[in-house]
N, C-alpha and C positions, 0 to 999 in steps of 0.2 A: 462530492463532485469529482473529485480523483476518480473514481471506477466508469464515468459516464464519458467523462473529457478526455482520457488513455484508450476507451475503445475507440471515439469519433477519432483519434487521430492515429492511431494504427490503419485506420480503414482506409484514409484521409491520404496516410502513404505510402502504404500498401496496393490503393488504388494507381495512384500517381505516381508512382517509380513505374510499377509495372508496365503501364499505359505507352510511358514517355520512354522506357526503353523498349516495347516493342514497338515504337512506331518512329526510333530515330534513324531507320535507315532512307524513312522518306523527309524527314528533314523536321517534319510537325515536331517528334518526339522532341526535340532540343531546347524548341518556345517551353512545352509541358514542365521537362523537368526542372527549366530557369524560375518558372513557375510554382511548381514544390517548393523550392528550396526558397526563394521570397518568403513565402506564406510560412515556411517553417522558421521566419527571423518575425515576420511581425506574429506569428501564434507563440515565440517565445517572448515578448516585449507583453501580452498579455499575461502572460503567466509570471511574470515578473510584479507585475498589478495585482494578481490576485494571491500571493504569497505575501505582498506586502499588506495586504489588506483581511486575510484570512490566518495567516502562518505569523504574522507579526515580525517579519522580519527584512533587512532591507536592501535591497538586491540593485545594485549598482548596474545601467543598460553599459554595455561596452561603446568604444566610440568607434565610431564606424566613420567611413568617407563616404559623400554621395557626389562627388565633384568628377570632373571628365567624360570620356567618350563613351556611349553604348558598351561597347564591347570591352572595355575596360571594366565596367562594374562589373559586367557579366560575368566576367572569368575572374574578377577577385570575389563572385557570388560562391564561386564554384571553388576556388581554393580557398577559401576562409575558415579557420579554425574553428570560429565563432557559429559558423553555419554548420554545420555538421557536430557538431556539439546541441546545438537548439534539433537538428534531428533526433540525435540519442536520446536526448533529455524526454521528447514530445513522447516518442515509443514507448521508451522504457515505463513512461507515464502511468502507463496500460500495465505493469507489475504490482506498482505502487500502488493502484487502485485497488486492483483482486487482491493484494493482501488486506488492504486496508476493510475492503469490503467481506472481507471474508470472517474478520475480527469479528465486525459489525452483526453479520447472520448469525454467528454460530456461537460466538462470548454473550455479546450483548443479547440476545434474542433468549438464550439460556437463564441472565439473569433474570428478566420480564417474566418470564414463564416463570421462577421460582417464586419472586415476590408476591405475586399472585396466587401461588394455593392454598392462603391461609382465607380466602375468600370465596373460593370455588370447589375445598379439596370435601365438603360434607355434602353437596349438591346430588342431586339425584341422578342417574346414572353416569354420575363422572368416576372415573378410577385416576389416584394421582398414585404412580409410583411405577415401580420396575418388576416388568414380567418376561422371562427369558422362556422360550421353547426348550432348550435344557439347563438344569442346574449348572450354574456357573461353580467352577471351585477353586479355592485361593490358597495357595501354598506357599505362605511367608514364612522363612527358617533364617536363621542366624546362628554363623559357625568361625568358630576363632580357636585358631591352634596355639595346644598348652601342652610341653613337655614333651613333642612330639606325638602329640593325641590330637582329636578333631571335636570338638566341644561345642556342642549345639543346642540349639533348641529349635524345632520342627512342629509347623501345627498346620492343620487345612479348616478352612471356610465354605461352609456348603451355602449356594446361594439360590433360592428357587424363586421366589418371587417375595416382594416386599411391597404392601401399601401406607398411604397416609391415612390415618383413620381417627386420629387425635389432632386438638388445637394444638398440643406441644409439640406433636412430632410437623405438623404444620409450620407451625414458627421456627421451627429448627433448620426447612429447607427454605424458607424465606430468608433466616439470617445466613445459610450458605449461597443464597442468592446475590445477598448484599456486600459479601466478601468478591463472588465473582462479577459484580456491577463495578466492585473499587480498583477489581485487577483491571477489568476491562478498559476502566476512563481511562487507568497507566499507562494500558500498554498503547491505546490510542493516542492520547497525549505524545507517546514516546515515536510514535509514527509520523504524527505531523512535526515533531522536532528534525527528524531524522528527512523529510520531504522538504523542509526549510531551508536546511543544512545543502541537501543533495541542489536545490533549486538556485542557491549559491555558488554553488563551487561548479555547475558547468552552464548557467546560465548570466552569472553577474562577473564582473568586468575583474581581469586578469590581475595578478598584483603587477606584471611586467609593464601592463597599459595604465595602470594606473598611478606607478614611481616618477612620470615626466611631471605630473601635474602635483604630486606629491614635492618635487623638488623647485618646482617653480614657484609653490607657496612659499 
């Protein structure tokens, strides 16, 4: 949901900034961008909800005033820390997502595709395996200075093309499939830790705002 919910709100404000500043010299722009910037306190109050609910973790809403004159909220809309932090946060969304998405096509997709050739790799015009237009070649050496000498050992790897054509050699890239399915869960796992984490610390409520009521318990 990250990759789908960081484009809609890049568009979201990317639209609406732009809008509302090229149209505040007639006076509309000023409603628009009051406007954004609302929609960017109640789109971070959802996403407070869905962190709590998806991320497992538990994001304190900051306490806000809704009391006095029009023009009062307006301009503490506009100077609020808290508001332009739920901007950063909403954008920034759209990184968190392509990473996250990125993980997902290119780790996870890889292991799927491996588990899978011990089922499709003898099938009839299937090819499972690596075919390069030229020889790839691999020059791994290892050199450690002894007595003011240079001591190594040097070898090369000619590499033309390689298929699967055995159950063993089949099951072999399925069990390297299953090692890249285990990094993959990790490293996602370690993404939505890390979106938790981030979802806290500019969306949930300040330690400064939160000491008055801490000291009055």
């Amino acid at each position: 949901m990250a990759f789908p919910l960081g484009l809609l709100y890049f568009l979201f404000f990317s639209i609406g900034f732009s809008v509302g500043v090229s149209l505040t010299f007639v006076v509309i722009g000023i409603p628009i961008l009051l406007f954004v910037l609302a929609a960017a306190l109640g789109l971070a109050s959802v996403e407070r909800k869905l962190a709590t609910l998806l991320l497992g973790v538990s994001v304190r809403s900051p306490t806000t005033s809704s009391d006095g004159p029009l023009v009062e909220r307006a301009k503490q809309l506009v100077v609020s820390q808290q508001t332009w932090k739920a901007v950063f946060y909403l954008v920034s969304k759209l990184i968190l997502g392509l990473i996250s998405f990125t993980a997902i096509m290119s780790l996870l997709t890889t292991a799927v595709s491996f588990l899978v050739i011990p089922f499709v790799y003898d099938q009839p015009g299937v090819y499972v395996g690596i075919v390069t237009s030229e020889p790839a070649v691999f020059r791994p050496q290892m050199l450690l200075g002894w007595d003011g000498l240079l001591v190594g050992v040097r070898t090369a790897f000619r590499l033309t093309s390689w298929q699967v054509t055995t159950l063993s050699g089949a099951l072999a890239v399925a069990g390297l499939g299953v090692i890249i399915g285990i990094v993959t869960l990790n490293i996602l796992n370690g993404l939505a830790w890390l979106s938790g984490q981030y979802t806290v610390l500019l969306l949930g409520e300040d330690a400064a705002d939160a000491s008055p009521e801490a000291n009055a318990a």
